[in-house]
C-alpha positions in Angstrom: -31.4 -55.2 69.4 -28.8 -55.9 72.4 -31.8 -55.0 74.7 -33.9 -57.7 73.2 -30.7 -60.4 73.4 -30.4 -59.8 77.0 -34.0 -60.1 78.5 -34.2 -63.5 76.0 -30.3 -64.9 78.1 -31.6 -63.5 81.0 -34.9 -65.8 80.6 -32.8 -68.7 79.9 -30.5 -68.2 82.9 -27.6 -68.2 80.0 -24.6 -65.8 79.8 -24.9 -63.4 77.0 -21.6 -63.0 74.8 -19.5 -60.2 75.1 -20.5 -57.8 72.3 -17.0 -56.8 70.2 -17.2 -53.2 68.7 -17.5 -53.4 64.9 -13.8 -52.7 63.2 -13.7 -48.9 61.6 -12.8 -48.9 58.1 -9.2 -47.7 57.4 -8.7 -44.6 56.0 -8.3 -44.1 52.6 -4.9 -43.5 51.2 -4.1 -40.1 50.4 -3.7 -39.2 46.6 -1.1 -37.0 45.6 -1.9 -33.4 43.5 -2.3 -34.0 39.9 -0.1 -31.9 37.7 -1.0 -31.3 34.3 1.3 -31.4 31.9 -1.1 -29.4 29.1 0.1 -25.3 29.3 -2.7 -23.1 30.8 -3.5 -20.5 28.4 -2.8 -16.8 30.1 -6.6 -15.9 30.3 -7.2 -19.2 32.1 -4.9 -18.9 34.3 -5.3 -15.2 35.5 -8.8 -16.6 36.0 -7.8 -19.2 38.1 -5.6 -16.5 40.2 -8.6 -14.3 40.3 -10.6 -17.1 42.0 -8.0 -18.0 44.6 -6.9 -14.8 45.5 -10.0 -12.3 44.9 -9.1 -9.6 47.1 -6.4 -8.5 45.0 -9.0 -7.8 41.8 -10.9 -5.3 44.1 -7.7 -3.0 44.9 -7.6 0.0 42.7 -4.0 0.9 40.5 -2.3 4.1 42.1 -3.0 7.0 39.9 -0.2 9.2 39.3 -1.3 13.1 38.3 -0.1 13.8 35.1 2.2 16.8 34.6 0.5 19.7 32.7 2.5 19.9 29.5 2.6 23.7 27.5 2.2 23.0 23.5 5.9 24.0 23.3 6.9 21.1 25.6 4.4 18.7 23.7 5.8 19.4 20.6 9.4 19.1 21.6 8.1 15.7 23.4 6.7 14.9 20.1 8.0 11.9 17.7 9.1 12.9 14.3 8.1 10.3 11.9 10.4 9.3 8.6 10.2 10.3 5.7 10.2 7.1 4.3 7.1 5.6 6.1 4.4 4.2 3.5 1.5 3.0 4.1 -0.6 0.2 2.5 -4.1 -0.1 1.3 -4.5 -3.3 -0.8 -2.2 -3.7 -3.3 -0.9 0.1 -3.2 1.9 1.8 -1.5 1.2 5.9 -0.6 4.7 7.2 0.1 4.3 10.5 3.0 6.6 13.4 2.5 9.1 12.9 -1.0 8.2 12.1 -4.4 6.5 8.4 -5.2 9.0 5.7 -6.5 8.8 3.9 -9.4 6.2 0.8 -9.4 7.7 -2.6 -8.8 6.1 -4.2 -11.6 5.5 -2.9 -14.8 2.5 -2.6 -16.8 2.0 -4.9 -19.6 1.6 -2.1 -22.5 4.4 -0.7 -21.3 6.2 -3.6 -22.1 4.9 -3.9 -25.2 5.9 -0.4 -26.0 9.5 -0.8 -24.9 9.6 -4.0 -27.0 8.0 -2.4 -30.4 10.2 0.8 -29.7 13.5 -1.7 -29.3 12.5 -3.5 -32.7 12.1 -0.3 -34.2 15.2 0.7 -33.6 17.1 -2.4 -34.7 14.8 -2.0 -38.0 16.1 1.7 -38.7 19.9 1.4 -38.2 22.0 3.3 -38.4 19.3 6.1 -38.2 17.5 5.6 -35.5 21.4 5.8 -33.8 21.1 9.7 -33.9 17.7 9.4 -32.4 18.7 7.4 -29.8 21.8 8.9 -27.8 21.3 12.4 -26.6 24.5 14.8 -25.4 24.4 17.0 -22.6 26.8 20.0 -21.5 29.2 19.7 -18.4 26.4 22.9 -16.6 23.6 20.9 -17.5 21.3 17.9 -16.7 18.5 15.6 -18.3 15.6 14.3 -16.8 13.7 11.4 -18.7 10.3 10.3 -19.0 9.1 7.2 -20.3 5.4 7.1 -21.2 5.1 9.9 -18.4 6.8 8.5 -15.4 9.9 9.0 -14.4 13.1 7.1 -15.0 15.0 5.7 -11.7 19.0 6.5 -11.6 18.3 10.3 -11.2 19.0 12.9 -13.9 21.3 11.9 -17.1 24.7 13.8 -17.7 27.1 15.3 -18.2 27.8 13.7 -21.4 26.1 10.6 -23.6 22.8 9.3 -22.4 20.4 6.6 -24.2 16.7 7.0 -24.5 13.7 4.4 -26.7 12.5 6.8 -29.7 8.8 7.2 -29.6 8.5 6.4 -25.7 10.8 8.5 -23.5 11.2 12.6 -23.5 13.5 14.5 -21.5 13.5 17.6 -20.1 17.5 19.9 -20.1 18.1 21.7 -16.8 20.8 24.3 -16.7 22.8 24.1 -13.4 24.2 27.7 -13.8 23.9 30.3 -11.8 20.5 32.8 -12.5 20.2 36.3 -11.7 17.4 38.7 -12.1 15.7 42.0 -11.5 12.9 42.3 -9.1 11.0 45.0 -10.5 10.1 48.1 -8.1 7.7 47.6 -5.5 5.9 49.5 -3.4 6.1 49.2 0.3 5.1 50.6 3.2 7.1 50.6 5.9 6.5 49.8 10.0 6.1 53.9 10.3 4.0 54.4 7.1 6.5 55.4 4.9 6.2 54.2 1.3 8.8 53.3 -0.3 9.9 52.1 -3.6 12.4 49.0 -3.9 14.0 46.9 -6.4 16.3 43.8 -5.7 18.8 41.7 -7.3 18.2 37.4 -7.0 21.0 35.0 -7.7 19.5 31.6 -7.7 20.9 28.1 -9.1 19.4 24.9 -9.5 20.1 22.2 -6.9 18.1 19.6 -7.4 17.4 18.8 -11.4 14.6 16.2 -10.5 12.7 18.5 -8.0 13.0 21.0 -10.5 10.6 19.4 -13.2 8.5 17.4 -11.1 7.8 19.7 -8.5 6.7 22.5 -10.3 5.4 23.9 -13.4 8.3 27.1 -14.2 10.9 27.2 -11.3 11.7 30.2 -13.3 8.5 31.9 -13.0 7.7 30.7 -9.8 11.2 31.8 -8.0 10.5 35.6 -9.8 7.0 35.6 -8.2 7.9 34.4 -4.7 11.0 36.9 -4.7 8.7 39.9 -5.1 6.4 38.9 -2.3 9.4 38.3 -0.3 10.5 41.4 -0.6 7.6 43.6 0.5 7.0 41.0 3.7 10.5 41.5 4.7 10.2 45.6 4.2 6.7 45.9 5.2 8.7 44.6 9.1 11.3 47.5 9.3 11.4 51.5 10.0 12.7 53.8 6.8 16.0 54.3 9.2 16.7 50.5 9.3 15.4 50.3 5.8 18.3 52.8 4.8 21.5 51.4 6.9 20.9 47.8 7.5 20.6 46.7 3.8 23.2 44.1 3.8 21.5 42.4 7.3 17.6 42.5 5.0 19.4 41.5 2.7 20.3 38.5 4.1 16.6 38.1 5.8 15.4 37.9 2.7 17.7 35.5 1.2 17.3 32.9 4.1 13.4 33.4 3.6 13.2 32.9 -0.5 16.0 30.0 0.2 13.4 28.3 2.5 10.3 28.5 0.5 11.7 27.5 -2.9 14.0 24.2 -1.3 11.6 22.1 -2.1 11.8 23.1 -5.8 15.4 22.0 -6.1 16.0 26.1 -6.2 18.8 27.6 -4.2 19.0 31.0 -3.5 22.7 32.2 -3.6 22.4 35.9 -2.8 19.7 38.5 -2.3 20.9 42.1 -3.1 18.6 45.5 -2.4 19.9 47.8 -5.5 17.7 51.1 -4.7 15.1 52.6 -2.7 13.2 55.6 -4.0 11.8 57.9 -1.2 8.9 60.0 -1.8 9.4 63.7 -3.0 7.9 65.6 -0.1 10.2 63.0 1.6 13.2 63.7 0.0 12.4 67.7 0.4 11.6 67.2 3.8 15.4 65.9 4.7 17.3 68.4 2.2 15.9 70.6 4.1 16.6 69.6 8.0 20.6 68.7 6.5 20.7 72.4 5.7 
């Protein structure tokens, strides 16, 4: 286009105009950063970090090797968890380790129950007042039911305790000490010797509540477990420890049988070994190298 202007001034013998260089544009004004005032949420923004600084996602955490750990030292490592801890599945509560508690809320035929069995009461006085309070001995203890769960506030006693005729039972529990007679049995020894023995068990109750709920006959079971005790804890020793170390079985066997029937609310007082029959060719045997 300038070519053109000049060959047409140059034709005319006229001066062309100085050509002026078109003005550049300013530049535009520089905006400042935007902050946002709205929180980034924590997965946006580790996204966001993860864009600006990539190289960082590709490095790999340091693994430190892991100590081998013996089952002893895993065990001792281990967390013991209470006693107490429940867990819930809808709207029950299992209690772990101990005996279940009384429900929160109570069922509406029991209600009913308690409130027949209270009118009841109030229809038959002054009868029903000799149905109603129960006495128990300074040695002993009562445990009470009502309609087959057990009452909170522990076992009743000494003295007068109240129970609903028709709708609660209780069960007497004698704190006293028990003794009895573990019949003869026969064990054989760690050399081969068999041997007859019979024991002596003092036992007492502990625990009144453990003792009814726990098991059927503490009585019956604490006889039982004594007798089995007493051959496992013989069937370990020679006939020479057997004959002068009664007093250290003895205790063995007590610590054992104490053990094994705690959770029964039984405690085992004393353990005493009363005899132990040798065999005759036994016995014949040692008259004869002590003369």
């Amino acid at each position: 286009m300038q070519d053109e202007l000049a060959e047409f001034h140059q034709h005319l013998g006229t001066i062309p105009p100085p050509v002026l260089p078109l003005p550049t544009p300013p530049p535009p004004p520089a905006v400042p950063p935007v902050i946002s005032l709205v929180p980034k949420h924590p997965q946006q923004e580790q996204h966001l970090q993860h864009q600006q600084h990539p190289q960082h996602s590709q490095t790999t955490p340091l693994r430190l090797p892991q100590p081998q750990l013996s089952p002893y030292d895993r065990h001792s490592l281990a967390i013991p968890i209470s006693d107490s801890l429940r867990v819930r599945t809808g709207k029950t509560f299992l209690w772990l380790r101990g005996s279940e508690p009384e429900a929160d809320s109570i069922g509406c035929v029991e209600v009913l129950a308690t409130v027949c069995s209270t009118i009841l009461m109030f229809l038959t006085l002054p009868i029903s007042i000799f149905l109603c309070f129960k006495v128990v001995q300074e040695y002993e203890r009562a445990v009470i039911f009502r309609l087959g769960r057990l009452r909170s506030g522990g076992a009743r006693g000494p003295g007068v305790f109240f129970v609903l005729p028709c709708i609660d039972n209780y069960c007497k529990v004698d704190l006293r000490t028990v003794s009895f007679d573990v019949p003869p049995q026969e064990v054989l020894t760690r050399d081969s010797v068999t041997v007859s023995v019979d024991a002596v068990v003092y036992y007492r109750i502990r625990d009144p509540l453990n003792a009814v709920v726990q098991v059927a006959n503490y009585s019956h079971s604490t006889r039982l477990l004594a007798a089995t005790t007493l051959r496992n804890v013989l069937g370990t020793r020679n006939l020479s420890e057997l004959l002068t170390e009664r007093e250290a079985i003895s205790h063995s066997m007590q610590v054992t049988l104490d053990e094994a029937t705690d959770p029964w609310g039984v405690q085992v007082e004393r353990v005493e070994i009363k005899d132990v029959s040798l065999p005759d060719s036994l016995q014949r045997s040692m008259a004869a190298e002590a003369e």
